[in-house]
N, C-alpha and C positions, 0 to 999 in steps of 0.2 A: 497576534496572528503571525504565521510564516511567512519569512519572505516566499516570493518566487524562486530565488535563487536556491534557498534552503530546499522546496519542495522539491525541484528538478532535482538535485542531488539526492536527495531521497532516494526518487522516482529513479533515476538510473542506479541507483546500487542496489535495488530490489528488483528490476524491470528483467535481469538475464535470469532469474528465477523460474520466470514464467512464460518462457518458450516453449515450456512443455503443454501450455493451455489452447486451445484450438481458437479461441479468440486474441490471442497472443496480439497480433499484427492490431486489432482493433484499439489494445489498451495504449498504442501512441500515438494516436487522435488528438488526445486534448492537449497534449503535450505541445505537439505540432503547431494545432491552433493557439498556444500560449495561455489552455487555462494550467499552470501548473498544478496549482493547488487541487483541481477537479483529478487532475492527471490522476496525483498522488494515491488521490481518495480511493477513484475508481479502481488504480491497481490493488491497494490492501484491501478492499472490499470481493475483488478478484481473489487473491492468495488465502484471506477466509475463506469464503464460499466453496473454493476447490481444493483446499484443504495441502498448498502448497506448501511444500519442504523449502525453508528460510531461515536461516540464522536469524535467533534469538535478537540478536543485539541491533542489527540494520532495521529489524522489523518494531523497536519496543522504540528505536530514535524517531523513524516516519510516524508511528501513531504518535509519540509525543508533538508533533506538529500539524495535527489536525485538529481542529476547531471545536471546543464541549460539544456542540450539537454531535457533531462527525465520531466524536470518543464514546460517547452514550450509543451510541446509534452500532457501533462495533466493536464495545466491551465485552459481549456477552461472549462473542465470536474469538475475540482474542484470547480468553481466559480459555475456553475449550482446547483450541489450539494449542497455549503454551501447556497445559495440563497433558496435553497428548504426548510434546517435547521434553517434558523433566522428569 
């Protein structure tokens, strides 16, 4: 499992990505309250769902630090994406 400290760092090098989402301000809730790892999830589940523009490579190291449940759960979504990107 990720540290916290790992996930935060994640979460901030993807997190200025997504200014342009109208729940922007929401996705540093959990951060805030100290779930990082929720943090994390919730934004790349964010960047899927709204089909944000992300470097490749910040986005393939956050999902490597999410938990099989969490990878299964946003594989399908990833693969779309990166398929959209290459």
């Amino acid at each position: 499992m990720a540290t916290d400290s790992q996930c935060e760092a994640a979460y901030r090098r993807l997190r200025p990505y997504c200014d342009v989402l109208e729940e922007a301000g929401e996705l540093d809730y959990g951060l805030a309250a100290g779930e990082q790892y929720y943090a994390l999830s919730w934004l790349i589940a964010a960047i899927l769902e709204n089909h944000v523009t992300v470097p490749q490579e910040p986005l393939l190291d956050a999902f490597g630090l999410l938990e099989d449940e969490d990878k299964d759960e946003y594989a399908s979504a990833l693969d779309k994406e990166l398929a959209q990107t290459t």
